[in-house]
Each structure stands twice: as structure tokens, then as C-alpha cells.
The first five atom37 places (N, CA, C, CB, O) and aatype in JSON, in Angstrom:
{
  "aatype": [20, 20, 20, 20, 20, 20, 20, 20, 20, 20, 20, 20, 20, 20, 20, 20, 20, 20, 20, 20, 20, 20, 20, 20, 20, 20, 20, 20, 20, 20, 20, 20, 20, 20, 20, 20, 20, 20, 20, 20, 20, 20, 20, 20, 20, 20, 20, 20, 20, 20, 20, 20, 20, 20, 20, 20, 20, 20, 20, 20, 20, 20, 20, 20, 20, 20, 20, 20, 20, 20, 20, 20, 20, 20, 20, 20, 20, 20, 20, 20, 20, 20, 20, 20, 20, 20, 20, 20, 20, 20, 20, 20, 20, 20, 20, 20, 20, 20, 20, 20, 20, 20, 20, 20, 20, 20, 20, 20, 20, 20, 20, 20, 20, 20, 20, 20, 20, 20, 20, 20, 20, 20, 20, 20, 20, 20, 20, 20, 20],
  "atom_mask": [
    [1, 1, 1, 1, 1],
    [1, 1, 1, 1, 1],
    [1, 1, 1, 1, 1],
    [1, 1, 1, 1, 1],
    [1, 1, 1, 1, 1],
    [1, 1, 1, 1, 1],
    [1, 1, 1, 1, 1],
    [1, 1, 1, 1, 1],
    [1, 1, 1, 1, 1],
    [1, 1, 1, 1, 1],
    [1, 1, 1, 1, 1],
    [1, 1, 1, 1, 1],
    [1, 1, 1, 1, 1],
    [1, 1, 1, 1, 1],
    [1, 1, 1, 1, 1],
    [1, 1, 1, 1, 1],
    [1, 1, 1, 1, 1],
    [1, 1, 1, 1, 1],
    [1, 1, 1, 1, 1],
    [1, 1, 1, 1, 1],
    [1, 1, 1, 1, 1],
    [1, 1, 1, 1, 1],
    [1, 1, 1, 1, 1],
    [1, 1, 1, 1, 1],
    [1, 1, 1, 1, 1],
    [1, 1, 1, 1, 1],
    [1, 1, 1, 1, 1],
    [1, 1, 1, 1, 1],
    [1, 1, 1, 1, 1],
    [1, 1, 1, 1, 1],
    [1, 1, 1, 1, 1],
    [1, 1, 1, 1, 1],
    [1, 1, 1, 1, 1],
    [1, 1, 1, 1, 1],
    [1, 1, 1, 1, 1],
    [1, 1, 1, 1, 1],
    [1, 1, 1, 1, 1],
    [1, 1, 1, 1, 1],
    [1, 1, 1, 1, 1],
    [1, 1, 1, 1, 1],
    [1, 1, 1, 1, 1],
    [1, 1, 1, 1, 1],
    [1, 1, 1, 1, 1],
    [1, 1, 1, 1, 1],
    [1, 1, 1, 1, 1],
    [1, 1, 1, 1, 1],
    [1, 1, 1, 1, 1],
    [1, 1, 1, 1, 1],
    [1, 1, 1, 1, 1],
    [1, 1, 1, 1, 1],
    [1, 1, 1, 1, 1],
    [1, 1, 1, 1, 1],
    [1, 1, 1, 1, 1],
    [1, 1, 1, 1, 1],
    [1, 1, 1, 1, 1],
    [1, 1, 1, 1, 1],
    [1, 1, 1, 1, 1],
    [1, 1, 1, 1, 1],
    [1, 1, 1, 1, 1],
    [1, 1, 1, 1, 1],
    [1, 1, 1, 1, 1],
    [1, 1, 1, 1, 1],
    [1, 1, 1, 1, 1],
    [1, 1, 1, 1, 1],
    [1, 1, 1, 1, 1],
    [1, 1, 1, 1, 1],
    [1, 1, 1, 1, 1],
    [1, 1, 1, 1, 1],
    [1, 1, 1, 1, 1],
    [1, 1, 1, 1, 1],
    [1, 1, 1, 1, 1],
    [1, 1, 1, 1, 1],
    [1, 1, 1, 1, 1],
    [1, 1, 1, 1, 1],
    [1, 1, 1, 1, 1],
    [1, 1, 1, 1, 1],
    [1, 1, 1, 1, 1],
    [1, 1, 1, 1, 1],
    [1, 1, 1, 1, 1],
    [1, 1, 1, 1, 1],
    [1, 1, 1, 1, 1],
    [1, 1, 1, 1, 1],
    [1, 1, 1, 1, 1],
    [1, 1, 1, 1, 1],
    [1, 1, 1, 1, 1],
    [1, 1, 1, 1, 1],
    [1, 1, 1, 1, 1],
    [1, 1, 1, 1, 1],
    [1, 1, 1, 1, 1],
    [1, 1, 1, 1, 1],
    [1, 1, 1, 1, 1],
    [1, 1, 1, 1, 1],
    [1, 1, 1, 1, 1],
    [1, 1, 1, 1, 1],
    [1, 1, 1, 1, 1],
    [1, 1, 1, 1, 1],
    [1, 1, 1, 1, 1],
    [1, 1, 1, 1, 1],
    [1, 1, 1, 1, 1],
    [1, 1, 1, 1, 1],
    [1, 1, 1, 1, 1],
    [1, 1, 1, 1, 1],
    [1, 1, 1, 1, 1],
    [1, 1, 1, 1, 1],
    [1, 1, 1, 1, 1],
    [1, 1, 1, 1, 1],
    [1, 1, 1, 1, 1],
    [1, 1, 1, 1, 1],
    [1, 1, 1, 1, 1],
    [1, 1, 1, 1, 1],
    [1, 1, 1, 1, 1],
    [1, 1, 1, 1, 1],
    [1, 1, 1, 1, 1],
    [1, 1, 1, 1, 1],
    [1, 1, 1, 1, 1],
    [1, 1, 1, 1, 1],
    [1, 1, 1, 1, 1],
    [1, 1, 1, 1, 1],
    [1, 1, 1, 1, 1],
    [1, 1, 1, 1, 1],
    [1, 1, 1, 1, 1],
    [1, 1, 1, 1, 1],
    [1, 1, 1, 1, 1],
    [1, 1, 1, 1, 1],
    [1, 1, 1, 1, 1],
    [1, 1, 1, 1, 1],
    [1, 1, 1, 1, 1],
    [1, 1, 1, 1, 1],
    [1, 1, 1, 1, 1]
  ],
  "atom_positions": [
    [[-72.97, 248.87, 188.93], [-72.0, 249.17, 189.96], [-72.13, 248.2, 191.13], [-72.16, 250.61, 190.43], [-71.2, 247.74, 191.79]],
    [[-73.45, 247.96, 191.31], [-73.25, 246.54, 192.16], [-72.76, 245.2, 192.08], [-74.14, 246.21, 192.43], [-72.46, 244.39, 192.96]],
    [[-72.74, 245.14, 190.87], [-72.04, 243.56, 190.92], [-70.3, 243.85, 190.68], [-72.79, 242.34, 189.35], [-69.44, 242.99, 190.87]],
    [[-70.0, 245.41, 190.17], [-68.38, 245.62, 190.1], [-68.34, 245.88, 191.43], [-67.66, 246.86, 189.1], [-67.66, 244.93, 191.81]],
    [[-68.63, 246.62, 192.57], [-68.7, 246.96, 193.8], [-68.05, 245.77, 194.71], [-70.11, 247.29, 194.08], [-67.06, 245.96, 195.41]],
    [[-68.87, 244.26, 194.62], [-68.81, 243.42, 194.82], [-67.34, 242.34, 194.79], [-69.7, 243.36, 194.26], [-66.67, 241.73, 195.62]],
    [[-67.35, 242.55, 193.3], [-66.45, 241.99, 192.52], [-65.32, 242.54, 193.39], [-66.52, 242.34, 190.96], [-64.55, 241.88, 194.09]],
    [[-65.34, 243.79, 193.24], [-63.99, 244.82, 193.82], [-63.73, 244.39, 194.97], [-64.21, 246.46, 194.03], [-62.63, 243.87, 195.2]],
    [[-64.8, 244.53, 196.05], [-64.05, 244.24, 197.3], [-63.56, 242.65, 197.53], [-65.01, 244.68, 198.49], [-62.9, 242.25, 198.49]],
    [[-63.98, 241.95, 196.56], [-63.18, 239.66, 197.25], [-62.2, 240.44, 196.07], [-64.5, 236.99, 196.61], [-61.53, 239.47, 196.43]],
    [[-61.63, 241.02, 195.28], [-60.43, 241.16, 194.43], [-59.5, 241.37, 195.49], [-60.44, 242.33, 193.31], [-58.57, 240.66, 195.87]],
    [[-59.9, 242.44, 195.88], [-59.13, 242.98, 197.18], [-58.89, 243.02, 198.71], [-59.29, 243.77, 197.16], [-58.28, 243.65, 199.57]],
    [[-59.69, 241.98, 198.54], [-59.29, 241.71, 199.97], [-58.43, 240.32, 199.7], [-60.72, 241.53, 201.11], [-57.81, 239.74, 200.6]],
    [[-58.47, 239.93, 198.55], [-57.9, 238.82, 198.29], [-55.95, 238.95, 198.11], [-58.76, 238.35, 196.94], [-55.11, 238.09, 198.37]],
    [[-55.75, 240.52, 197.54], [-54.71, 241.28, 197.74], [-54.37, 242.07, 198.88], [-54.71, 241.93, 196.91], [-53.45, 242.89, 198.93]],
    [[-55.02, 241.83, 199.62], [-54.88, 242.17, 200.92], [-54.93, 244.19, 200.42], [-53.15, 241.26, 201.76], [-54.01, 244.95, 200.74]],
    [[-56.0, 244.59, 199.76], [-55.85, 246.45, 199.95], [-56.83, 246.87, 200.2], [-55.46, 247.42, 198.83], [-57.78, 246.13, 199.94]],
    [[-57.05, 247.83, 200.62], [-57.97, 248.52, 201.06], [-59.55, 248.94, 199.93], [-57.08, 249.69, 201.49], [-59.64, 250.06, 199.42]],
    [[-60.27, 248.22, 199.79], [-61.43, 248.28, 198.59], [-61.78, 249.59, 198.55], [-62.82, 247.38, 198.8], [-61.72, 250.19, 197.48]],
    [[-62.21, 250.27, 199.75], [-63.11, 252.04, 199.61], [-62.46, 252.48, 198.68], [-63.04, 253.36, 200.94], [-63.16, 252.36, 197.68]],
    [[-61.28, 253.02, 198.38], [-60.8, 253.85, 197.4], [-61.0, 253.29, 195.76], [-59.31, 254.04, 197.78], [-61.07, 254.1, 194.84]],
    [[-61.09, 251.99, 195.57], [-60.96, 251.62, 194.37], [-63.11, 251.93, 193.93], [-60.05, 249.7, 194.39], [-63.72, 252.56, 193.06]],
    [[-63.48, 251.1, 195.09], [-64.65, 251.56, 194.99], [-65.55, 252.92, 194.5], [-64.78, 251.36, 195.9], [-66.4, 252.98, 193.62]],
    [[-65.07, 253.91, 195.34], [-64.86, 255.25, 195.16], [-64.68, 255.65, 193.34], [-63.47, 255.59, 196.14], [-65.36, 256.21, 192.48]],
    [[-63.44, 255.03, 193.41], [-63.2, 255.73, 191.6], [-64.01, 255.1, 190.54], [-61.54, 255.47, 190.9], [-64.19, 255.54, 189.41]],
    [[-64.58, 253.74, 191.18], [-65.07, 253.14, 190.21], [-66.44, 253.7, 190.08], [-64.98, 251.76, 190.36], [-66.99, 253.46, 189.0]],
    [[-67.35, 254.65, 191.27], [-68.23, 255.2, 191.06], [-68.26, 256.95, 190.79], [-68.83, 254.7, 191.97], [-69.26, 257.68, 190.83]],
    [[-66.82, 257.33, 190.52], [-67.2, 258.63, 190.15], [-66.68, 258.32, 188.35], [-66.26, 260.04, 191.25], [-66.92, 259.3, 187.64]],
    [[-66.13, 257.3, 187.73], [-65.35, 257.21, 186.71], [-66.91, 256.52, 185.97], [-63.68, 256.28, 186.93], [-67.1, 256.72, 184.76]],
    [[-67.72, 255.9, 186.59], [-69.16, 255.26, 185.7], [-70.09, 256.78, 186.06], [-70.13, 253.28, 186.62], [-71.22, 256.87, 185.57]],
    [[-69.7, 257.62, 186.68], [-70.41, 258.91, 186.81], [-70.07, 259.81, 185.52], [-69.97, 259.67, 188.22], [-70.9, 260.53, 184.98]],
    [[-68.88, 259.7, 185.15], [-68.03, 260.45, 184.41], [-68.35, 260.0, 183.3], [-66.68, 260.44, 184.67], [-68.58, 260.91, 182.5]],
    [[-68.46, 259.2, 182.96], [-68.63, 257.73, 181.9], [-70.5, 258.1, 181.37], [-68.39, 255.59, 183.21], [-70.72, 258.32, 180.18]],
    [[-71.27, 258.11, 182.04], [-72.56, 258.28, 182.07], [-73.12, 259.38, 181.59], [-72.94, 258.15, 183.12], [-74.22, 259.43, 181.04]],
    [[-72.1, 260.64, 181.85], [-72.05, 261.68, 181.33], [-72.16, 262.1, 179.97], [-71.26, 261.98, 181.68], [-72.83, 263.02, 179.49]],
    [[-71.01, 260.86, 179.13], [-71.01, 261.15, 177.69], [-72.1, 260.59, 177.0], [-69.84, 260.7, 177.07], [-72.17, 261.08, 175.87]],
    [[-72.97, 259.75, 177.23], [-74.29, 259.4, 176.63], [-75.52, 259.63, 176.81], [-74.42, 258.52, 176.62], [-75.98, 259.85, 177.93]],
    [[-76.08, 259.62, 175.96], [-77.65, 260.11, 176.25], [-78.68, 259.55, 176.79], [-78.23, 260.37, 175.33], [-79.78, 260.02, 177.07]],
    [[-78.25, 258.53, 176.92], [-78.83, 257.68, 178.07], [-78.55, 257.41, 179.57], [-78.76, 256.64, 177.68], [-79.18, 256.83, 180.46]],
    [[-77.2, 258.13, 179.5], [-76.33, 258.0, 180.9], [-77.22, 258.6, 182.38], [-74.76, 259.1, 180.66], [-77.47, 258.09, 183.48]],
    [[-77.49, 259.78, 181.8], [-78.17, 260.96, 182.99], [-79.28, 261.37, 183.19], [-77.8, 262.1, 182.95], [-78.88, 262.38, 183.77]],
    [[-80.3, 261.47, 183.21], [-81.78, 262.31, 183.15], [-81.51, 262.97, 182.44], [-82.46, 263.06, 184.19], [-81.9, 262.76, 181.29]],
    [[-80.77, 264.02, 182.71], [-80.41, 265.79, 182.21], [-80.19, 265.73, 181.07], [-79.13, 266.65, 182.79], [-80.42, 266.77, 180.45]],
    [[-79.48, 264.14, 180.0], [-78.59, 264.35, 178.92], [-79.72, 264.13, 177.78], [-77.19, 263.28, 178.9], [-79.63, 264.5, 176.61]],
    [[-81.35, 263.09, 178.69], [-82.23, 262.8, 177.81], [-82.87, 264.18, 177.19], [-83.2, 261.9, 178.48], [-83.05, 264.41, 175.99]],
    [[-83.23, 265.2, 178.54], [-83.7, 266.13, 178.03], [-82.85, 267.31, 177.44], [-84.45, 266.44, 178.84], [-83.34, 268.4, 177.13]],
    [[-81.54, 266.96, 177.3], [-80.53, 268.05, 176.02], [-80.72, 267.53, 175.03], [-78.83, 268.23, 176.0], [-81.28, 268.04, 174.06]],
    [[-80.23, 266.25, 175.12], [-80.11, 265.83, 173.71], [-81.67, 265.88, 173.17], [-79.38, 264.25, 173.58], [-81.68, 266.46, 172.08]],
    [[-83.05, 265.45, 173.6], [-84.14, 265.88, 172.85], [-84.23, 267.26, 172.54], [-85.23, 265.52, 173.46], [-84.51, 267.46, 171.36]],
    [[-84.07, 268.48, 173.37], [-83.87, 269.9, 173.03], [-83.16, 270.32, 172.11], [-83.47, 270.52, 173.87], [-83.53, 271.18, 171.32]],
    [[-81.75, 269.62, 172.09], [-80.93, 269.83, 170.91], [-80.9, 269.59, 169.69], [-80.16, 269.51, 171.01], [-80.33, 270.21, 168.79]],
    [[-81.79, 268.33, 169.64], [-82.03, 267.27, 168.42], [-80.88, 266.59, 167.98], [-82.58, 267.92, 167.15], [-80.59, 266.3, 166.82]],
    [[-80.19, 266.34, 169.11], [-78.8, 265.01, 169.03], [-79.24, 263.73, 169.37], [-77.46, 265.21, 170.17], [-79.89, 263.32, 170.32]],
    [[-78.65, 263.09, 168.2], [-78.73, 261.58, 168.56], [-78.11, 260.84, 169.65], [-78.3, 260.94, 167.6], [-77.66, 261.59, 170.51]],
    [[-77.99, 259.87, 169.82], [-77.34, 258.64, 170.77], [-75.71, 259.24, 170.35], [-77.83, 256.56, 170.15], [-74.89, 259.82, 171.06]],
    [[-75.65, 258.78, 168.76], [-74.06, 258.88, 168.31], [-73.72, 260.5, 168.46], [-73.77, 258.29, 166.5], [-72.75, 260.93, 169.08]],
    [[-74.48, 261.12, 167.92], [-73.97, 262.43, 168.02], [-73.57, 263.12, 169.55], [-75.02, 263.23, 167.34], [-72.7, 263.97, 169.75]],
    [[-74.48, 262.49, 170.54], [-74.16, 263.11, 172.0], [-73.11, 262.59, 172.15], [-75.04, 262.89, 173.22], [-72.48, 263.37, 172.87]],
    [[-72.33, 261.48, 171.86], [-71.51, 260.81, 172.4], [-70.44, 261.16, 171.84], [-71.74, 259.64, 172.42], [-69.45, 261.09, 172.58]],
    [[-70.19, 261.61, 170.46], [-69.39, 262.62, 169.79], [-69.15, 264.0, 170.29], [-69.9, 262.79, 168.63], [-68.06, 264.54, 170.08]],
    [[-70.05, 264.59, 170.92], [-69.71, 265.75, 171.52], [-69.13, 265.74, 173.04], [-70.86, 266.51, 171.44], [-68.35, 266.56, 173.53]],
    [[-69.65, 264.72, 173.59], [-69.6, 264.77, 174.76], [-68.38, 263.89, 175.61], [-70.85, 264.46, 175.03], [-67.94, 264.08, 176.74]],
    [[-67.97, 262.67, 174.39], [-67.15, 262.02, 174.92], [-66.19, 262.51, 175.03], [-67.0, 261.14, 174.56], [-65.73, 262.31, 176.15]],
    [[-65.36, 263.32, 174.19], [-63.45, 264.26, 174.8], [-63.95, 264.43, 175.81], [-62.6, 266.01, 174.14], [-63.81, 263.49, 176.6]],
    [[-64.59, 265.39, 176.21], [-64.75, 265.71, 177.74], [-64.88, 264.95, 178.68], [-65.63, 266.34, 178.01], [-64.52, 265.38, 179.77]],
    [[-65.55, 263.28, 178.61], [-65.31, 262.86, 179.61], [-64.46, 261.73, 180.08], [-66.19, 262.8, 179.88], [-64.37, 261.01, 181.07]],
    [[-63.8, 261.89, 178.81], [-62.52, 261.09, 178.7], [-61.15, 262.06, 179.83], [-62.06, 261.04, 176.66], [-60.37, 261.64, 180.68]],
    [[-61.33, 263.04, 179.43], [-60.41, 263.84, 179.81], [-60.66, 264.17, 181.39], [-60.42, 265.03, 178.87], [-59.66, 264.14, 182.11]],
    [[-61.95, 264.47, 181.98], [-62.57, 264.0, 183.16], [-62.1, 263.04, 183.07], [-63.86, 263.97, 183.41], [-60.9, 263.2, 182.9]],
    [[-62.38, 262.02, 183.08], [-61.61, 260.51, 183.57], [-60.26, 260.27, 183.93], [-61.65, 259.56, 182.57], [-59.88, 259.93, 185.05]],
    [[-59.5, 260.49, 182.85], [-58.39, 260.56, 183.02], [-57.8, 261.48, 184.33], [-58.04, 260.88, 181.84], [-56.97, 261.03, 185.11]],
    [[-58.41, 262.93, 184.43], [-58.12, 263.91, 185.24], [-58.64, 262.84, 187.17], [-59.28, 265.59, 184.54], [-58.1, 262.59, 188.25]],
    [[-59.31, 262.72, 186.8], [-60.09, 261.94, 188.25], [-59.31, 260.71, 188.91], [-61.7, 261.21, 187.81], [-59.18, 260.44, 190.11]],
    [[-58.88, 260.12, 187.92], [-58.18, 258.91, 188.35], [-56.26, 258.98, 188.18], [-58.92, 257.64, 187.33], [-55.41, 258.09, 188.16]],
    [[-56.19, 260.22, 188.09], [-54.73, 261.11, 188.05], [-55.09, 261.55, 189.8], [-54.61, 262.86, 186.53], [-54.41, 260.91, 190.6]],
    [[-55.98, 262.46, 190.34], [-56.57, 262.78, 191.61], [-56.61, 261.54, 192.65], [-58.0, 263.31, 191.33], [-56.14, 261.36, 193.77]],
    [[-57.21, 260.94, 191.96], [-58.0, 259.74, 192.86], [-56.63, 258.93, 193.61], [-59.08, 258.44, 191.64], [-56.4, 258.75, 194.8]],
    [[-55.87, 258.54, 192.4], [-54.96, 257.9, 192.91], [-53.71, 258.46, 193.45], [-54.75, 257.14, 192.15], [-52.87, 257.65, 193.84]],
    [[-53.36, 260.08, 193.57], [-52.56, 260.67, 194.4], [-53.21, 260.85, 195.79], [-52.13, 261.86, 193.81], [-52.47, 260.79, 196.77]],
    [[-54.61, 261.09, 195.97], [-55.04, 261.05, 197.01], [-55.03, 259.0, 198.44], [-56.52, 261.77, 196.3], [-55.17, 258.67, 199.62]],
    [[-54.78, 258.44, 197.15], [-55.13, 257.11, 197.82], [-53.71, 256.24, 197.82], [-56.44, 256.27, 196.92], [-53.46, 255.2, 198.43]],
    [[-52.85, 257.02, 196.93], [-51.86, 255.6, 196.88], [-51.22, 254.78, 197.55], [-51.06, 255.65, 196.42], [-50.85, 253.65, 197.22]],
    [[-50.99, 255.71, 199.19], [-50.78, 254.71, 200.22], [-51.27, 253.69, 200.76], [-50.69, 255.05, 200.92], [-50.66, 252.87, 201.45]],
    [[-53.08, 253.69, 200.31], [-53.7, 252.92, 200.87], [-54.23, 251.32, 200.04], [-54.65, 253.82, 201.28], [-54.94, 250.37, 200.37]],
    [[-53.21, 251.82, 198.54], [-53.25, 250.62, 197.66], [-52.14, 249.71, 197.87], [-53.27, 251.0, 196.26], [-52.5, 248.55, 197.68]],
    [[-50.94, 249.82, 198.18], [-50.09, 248.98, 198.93], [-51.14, 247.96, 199.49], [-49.21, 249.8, 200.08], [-52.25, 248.17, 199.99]],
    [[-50.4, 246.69, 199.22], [-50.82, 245.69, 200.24], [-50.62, 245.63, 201.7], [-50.36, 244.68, 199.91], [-49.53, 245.84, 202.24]],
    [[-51.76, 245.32, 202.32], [-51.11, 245.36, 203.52], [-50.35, 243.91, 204.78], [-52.19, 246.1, 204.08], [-50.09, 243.94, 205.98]],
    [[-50.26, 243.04, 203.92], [-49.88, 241.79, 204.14], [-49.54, 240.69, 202.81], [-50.95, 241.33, 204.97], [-49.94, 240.72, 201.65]],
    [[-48.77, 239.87, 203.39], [-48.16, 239.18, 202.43], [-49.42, 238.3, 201.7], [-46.94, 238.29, 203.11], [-50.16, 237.57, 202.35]],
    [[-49.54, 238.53, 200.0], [-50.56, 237.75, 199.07], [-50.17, 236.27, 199.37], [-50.42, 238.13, 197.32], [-49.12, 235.64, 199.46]],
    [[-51.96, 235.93, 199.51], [-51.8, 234.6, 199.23], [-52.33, 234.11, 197.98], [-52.31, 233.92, 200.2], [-53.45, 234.01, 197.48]],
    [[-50.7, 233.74, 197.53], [-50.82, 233.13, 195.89], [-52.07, 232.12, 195.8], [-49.28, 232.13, 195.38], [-52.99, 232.24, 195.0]],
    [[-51.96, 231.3, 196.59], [-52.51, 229.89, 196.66], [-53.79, 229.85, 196.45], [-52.3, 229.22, 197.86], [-54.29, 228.91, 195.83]],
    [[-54.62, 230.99, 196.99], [-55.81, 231.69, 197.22], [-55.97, 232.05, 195.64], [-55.7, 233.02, 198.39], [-56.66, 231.41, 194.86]],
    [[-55.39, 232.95, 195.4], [-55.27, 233.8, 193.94], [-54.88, 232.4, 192.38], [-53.45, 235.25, 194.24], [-55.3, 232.14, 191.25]],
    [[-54.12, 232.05, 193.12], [-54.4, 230.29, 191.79], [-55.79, 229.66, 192.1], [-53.01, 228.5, 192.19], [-56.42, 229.49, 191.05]],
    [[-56.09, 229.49, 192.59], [-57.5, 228.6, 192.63], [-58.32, 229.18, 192.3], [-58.01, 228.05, 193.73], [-59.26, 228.39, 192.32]],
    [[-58.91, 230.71, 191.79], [-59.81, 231.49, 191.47], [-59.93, 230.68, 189.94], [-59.4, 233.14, 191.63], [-58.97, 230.3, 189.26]],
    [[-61.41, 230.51, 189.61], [-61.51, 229.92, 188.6], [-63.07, 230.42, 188.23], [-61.14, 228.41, 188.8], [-64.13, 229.8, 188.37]],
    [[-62.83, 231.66, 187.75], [-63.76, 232.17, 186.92], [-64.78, 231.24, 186.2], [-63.06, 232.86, 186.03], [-65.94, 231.35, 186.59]],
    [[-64.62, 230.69, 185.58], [-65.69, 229.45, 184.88], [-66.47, 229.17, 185.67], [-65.19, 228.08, 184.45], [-67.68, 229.32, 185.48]],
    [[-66.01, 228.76, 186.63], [-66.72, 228.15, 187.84], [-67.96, 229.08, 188.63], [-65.51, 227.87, 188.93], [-68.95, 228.73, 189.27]],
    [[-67.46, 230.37, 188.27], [-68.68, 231.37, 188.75], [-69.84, 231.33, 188.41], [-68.57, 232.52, 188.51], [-70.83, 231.5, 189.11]],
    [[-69.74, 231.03, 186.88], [-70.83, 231.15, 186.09], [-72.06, 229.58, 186.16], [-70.07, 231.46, 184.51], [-71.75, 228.46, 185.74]],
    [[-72.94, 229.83, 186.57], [-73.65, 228.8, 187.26], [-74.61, 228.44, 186.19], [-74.31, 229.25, 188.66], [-75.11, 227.31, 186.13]],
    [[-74.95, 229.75, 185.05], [-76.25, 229.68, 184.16], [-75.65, 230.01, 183.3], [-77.53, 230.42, 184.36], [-75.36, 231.21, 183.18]],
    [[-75.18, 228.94, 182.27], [-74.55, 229.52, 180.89], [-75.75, 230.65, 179.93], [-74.13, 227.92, 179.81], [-75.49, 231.77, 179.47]],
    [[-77.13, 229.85, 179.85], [-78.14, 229.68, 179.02], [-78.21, 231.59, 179.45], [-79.56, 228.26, 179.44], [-77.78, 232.46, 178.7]],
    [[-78.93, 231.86, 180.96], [-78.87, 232.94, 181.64], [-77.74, 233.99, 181.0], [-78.62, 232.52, 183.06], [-78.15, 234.79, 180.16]],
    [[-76.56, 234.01, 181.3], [-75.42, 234.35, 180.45], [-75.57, 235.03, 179.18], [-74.77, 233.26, 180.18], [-75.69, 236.24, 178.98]],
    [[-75.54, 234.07, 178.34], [-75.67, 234.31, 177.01], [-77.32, 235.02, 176.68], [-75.37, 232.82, 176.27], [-77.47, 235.59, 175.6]],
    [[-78.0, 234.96, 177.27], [-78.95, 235.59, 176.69], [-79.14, 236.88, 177.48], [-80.11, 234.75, 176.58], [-80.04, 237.64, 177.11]],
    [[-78.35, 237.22, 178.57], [-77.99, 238.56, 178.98], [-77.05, 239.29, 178.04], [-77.38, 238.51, 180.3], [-77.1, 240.44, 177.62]],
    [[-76.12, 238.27, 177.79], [-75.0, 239.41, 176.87], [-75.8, 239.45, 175.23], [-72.86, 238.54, 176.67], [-75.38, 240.24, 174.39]],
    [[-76.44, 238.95, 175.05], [-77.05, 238.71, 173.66], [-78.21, 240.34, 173.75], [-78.09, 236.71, 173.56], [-78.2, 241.18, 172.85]],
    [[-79.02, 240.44, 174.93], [-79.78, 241.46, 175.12], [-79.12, 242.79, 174.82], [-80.25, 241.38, 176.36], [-79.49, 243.66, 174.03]],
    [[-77.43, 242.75, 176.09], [-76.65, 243.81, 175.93], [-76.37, 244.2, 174.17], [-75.32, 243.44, 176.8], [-76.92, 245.11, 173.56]],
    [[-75.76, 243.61, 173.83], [-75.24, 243.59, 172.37], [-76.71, 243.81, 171.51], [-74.35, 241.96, 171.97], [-76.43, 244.56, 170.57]],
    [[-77.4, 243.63, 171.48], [-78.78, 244.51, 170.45], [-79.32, 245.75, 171.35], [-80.49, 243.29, 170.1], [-79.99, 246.65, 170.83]],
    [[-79.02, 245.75, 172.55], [-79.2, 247.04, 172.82], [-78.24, 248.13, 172.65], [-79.52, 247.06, 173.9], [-78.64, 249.29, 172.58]],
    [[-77.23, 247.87, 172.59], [-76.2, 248.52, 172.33], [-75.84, 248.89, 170.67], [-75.24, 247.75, 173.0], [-75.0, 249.68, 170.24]],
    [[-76.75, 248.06, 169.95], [-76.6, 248.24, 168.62], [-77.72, 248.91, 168.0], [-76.36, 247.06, 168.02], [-77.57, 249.67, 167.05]],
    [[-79.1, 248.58, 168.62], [-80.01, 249.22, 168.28], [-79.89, 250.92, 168.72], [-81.09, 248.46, 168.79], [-80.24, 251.8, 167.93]],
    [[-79.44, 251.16, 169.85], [-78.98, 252.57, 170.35], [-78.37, 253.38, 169.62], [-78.21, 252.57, 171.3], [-78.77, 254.53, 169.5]],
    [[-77.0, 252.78, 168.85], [-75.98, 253.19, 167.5], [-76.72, 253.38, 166.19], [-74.85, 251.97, 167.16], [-76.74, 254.29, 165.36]],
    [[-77.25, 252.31, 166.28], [-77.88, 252.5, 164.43], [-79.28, 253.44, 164.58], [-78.52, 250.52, 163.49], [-79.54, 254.03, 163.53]],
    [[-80.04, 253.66, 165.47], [-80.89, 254.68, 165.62], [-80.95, 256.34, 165.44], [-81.1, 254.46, 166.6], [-80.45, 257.01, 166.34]],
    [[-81.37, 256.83, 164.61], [-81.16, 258.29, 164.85], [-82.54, 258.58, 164.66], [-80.09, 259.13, 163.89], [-82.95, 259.74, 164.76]]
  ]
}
């Protein structure tokens, strides 16, 4: 959430809107999100060991629900905020063309062997029971 946090507010200020609210959903929707796995929460390590559910199986039970939470939250979220997503000044395109993602990335090597970590952890988690 810190580096989306981040991300969120130069998106938006770059659109000239107000970041708190987007911020906001983006930390109750990775709350919501965290929920459906067994790794997400403290609470879900010690159900799912009590229960004797796996990684896949918690996430089978648990995900409708927090899909539907999600959906429900960001149905809320954004009747509560929508005035404040309007821009509040005219975009500068010029600003918004020159963004050049590539350019962010400073450590390819770094990079790739972060997303390489993600992806066997994420697979070793699945194929485990």
C-alpha cells in the first residue's frame, strides 16, 4: 500500500483530484481483499489451521464474500466521494504525455528478480496443501 499510496497521489495530482478518497478505498478494498486469504490476516492463519483449510480452499470459501464486500464498498465509497473526484482544474496533457513509465524503472536486474520471487511465491502458496 505504500508504493500504491504513492503512486496514487503524483496520478492525481497530476489530474488535478483530490488523492484522500482514492487513497481511502484503496486501503479498505486491500483490507477486503486480505480477508479472502489465508495469509491476508492474523485471524485467517489461525482459522484456517483450526479448520484444516488450505491456501486454495480458504480462498474458495472466502472469496464470494469479499468480492461482494468489494464491490459493496466501492458502490459506498464512491457515492460518498464523487464530488471530490471531478477535477479541479484544467489537465495538463503535456504533463500526462511525457510520463514515461520505462523510465521509472532504474534496476531492471532488481525488477525481475522481485517479480520472479512474487510469481514462486504465489505458486508455491497454490500448489501447497
Amino acid at each position: 500500500m505504500l508504493f500504491l499510496a504513492a503512486l496514487t497521489f503524483e496520478i492525481a495530482k497530476l489530474i488535478k483530484i483530490d488523492p484522500v478518497p482514492l487513497i481511502i478505498a484503496e486501503v479498505v478494498i486491500a483490507n477486503t481483499g486480505g480477508a479472502a486469504t489465508l495469509i491476508g490476516d492474523p485471524p485467517n492463519v489461525i482459522l484456517g489451521t483450526q479448520l484444516g483449510l488450505g491456501f486454495n480452499a480458504f480462498i474458495v470459501n472466502n472469496a464470494p464474500i469479499a468480492i461482494v464486500a468489494t464491490l459493496v464498498s466501492m458502490a459506498v465509497l464512491y457515492t460518498l466521494n464523487k464530488k471530490s473526484l471531478a477535477p479541479t482544474g484544467p489537465l495538463e496533457t503535456d504533463k500526462i504525455k511525457e510520463i514515461k513509465p520505462r523510465e521509472a524503472i532504474t534496476d531492471r536486474w532488481a525488477l525481475n528478480r522481485g517479480l520472479a520471487a512474487l510469481i514462486l511465491a504465489i505458486a508455491l502458496l497454490t500448489t501447497h496443501e
